[in-house]
N, C-alpha and C positions, 0 to 999 in steps of 0.2 A: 843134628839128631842125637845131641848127646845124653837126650830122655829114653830111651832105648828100654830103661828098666818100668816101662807105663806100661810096656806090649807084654801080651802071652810069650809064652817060649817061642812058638813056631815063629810068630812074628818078629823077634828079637833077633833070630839067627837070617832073617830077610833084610830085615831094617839093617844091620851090623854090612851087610853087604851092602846094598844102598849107600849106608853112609861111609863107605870106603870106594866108593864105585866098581863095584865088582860088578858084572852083569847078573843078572838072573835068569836061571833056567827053567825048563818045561816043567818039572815039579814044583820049584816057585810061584808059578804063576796058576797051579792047579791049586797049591795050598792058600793063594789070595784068594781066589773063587770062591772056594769050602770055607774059608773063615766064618768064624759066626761072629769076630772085632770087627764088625765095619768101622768102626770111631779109630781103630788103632791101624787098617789098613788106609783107611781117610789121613791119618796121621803121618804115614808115610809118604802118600802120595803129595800131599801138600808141601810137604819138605821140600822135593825136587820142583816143586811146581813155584815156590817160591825163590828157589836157588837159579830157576833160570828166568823169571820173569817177576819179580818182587812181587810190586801190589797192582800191577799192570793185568788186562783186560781187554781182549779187542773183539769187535764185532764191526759188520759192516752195514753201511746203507746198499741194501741188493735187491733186486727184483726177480724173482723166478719166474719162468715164461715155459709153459709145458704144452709146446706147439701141436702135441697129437697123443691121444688115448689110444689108437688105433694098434694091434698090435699083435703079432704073431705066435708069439712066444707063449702068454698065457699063463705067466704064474702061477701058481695057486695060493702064495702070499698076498696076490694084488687085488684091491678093487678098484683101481683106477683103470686098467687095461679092458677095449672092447675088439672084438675080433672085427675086420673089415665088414660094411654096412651093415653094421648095426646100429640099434636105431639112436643109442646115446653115443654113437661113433663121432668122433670130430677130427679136426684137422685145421691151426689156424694159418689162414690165408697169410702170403708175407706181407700186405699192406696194414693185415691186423696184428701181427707183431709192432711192424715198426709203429703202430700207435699206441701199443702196451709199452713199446720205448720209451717212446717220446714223452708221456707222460709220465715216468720213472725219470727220465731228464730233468723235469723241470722243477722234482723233490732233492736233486742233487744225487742220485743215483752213482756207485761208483763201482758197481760188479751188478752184470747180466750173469742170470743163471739159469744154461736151457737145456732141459734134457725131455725126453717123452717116449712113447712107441716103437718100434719096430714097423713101421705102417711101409708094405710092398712098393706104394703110388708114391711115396716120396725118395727122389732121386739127389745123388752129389751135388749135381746144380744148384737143387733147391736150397743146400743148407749153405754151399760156398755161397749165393748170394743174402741167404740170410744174416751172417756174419758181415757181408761187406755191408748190407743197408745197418746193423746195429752200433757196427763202428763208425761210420759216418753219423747217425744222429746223437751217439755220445763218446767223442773220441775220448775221454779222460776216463772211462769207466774198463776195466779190466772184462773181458769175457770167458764164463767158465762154459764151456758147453759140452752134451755130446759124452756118455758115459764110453766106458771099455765096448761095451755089451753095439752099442748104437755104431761103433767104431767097426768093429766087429763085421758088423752086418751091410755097411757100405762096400767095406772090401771084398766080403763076398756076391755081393749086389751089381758089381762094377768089375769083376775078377781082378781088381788091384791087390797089391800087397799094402798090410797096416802103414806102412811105412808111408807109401805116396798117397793114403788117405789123409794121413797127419799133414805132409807135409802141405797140400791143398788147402785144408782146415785151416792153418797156421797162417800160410800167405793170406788168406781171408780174412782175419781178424783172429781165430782162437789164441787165447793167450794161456789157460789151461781146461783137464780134463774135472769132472766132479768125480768123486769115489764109489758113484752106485754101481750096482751093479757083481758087487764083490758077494756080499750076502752072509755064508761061509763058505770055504772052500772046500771043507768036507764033501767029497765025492757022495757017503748016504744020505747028507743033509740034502745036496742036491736033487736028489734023485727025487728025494721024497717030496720038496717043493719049489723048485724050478728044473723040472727033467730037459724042458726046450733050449736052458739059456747055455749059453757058454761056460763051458769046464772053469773051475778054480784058475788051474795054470794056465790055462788060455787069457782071462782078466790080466793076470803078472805079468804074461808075455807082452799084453799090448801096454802096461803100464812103463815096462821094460824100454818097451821101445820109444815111447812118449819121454822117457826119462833121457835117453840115449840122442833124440833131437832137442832136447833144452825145453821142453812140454813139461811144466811142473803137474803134479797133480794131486788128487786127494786120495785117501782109502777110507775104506768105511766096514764096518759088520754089521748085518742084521741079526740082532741077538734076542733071544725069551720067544723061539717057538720049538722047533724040537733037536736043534743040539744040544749035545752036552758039555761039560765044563771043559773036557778035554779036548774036543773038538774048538772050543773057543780060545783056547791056547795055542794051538797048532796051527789056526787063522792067523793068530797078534806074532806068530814067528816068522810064520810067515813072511810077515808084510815088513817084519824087523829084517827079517833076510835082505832081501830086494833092497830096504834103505839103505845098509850094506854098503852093498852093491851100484848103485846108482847116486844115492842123496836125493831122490826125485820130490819125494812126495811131502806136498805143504804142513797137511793135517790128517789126523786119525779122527774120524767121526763116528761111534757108536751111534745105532740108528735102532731103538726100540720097535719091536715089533707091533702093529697093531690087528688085530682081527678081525672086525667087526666089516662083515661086507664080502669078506673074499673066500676063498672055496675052503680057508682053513678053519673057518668057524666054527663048523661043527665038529672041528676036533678037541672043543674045548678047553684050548691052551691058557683064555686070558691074557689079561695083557700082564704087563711086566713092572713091576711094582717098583717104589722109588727105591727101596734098599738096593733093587739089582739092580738100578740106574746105576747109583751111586758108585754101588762096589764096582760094576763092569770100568765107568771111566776111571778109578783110582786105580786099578787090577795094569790097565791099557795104559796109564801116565807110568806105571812102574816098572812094567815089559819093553812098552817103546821107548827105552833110552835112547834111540837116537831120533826120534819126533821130536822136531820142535815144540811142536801143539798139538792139544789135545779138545775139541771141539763139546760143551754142552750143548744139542741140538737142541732150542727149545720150543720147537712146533712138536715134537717127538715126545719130549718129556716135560712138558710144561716150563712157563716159565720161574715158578717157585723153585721148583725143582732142580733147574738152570741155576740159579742164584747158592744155593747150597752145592751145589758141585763144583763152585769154583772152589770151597775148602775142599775137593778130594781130588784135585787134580787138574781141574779143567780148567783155560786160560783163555776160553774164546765162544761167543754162546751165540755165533753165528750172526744175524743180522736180521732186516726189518722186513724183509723177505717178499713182504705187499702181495702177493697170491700166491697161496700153496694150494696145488689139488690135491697129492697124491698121497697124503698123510691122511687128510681130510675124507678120502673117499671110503678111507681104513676106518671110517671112524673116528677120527684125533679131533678133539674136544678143545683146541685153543684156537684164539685168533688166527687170522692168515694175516697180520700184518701186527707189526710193534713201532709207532715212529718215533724216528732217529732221538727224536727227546725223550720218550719214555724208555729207549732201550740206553742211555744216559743214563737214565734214574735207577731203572731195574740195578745196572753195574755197580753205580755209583753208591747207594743206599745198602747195597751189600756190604760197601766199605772198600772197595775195588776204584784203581782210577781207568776211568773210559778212554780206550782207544780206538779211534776208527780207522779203520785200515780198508783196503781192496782188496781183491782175492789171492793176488803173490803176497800177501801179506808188507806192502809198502805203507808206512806208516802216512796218512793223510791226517790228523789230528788227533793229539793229546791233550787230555787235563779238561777241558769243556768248563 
């Protein structure tokens, strides 16, 4: 980063750090936010992003599987969640799983991805043997299932402790956790749109402890509804702390908000435009210094969108995904599926080399 004289002041005295590897603090990452250099905070962030993973790119062949809408808790970010019988209420039976499997089998599938509701009617049983029928029909594929939040809610379900829900899970087939459920962890952010779910420190605690049994897992922020810059700093410290402390967590995945559909619409927030895309993953590639990776979600932010984020930080733009609802019910305007060869191209013609990987991120194929 011996170009340092491109940036504004504020940025020059970031970057200088950066390129000495000094960490950056809570002011730092308030001053990435408020930039109005997106090109010069992209500039930095590509730095590191190139200094740990050159011209490397990885996405995976995965299937999302969102067994129940059913749900208690009630957001008011969501429009996927339906309260018990109601009448768009569902719940997929485990025989129709294993054939939402089975058919991801036979595309070469290499990460299950299953998270959903809060729904009372479904018990421990039900999920420890969902894990057992999904590893059995694709023992080579990695399974990420089962948020903080869903974790949560069995140990209270079953009066166990998080700990012997993990480790059930685990002996089952879970091989990690996914990072919803995080949101931010601003206690008034909470309040105001998910008052039912689980406290901030309650997600770190069970991530803590998934970390503490060898449960790798994800994190995530839901950003562009009503926190502020500061509050989205003190989220990415958060989550920097705990890496710390554990090394747990795979990836960081910003997860743009969508509106359309859910109880927050008429607070007309809008959605979140590509600048804050951009800048939020470069902001989060430059705070998480000790993240490996750093996730373009591109059901979330499109995939154009995806492809110019790789210059601002991001090394990984998720995978082929084959059904997403929950994006979709907010409204989200992209495909629910990219196959393996267009999500090839998408990387590739970026100028990026494709890597497919599984959800520990174990390298399954390079170069294409």
């Amino acid at each position: 980063m011996e170009e340092l004289w491109v940036l504004n002041g504020e940025l020059q005295e970031i970057g200088a750090k950066v390129a000495n590897g000094r960490r950056l603090e809570r002011e730092d990452g308030i001053k990435l936010f408020r930039s109005k250099d997106l090109l010069g905070v992209g500039y930095l962030a590509d730095g590191v992003r190139r200094q740990r993973h050159g011209n490397r790119v990885c996405f995976s062949v995965n299937r999302h599987i969102n067994h129940t809408n059913v749900c208690v808790n009630r957001c008011r970010f969501c429009a996927f969640s339906r309260p018990p019988r109601h009448r768009d209420a569902y719940t997929l039976s485990l025989e129709e799983i294993e054939e939402k499997v089975r058919q991801a089998g036979a595309l070469g599938v290499r990460e299950i991805h299953i998270v959903g509701g809060l729904n009372p009617e479904l018990t421990l049983p039900y999920f420890l043997e969902m894990l057992r029928r999904v590893a059995s029909i694709v023992p080579d594929a990695t399974i990420k299932a089962l948020t903080a939040v869903e974790v949560d809610f069995l140990a209270r379900r079953h009066d166990l402790t998080v700990e012997a829900v993990l480790e059930r899970l685990k002996e089952a087939g879970l091989n990690c956790l996914p990072g919803g459920g995080a949101e931010v962890f601003a206690p008034r952010v909470r309040r105001l749109v998910c008052p039912g779910k689980i406290s901030g420190e309650r997600w770190l605690e069970i991530h803590a402890a998934a970390h503490r049994m060898n449960i790798k897992t994800n994190a995530t922020m839901l950003y562009g509804h009503v926190e502020t810059v500061d509050e989205r700093v003190d989220h990415l410290l958060k989550l920097r702390r705990l890496q710390d402390e554990t090394g747990g967590f795979l990836t960081f995945v910003p997860l743009a908000f969508h509106p359309k559909n859910t109880d927050m619409e008429k607070w007309n927030l809008g959605q979140t435009t590509g600048y804050d895309d951009l800048k939020t993953i470069a902001a989060a590639r430059l705070l998480l210094d000790n993240f490996q990776n750093i996730k373009a979600y591109w059901v979330m932010i499109g995939p154009k969108v995806a492809q110019v984020a790789l210059g601002f930080g991001a090394n990984d733009v998720d995978g082929t995904v084959m059904e997403e609802k929950i994006t979709h019910s907010a409204g989200g305007e992209t495909v629910q599926e990219i196959a393996r060869l267009d999500m090839v191209e998408l990387i590739s013609t970026a100028g990026y080399v494709p890597v497919e990987r599984d959800a520990l991120y174990n390298v399954i194929r390079e170069g294409f």
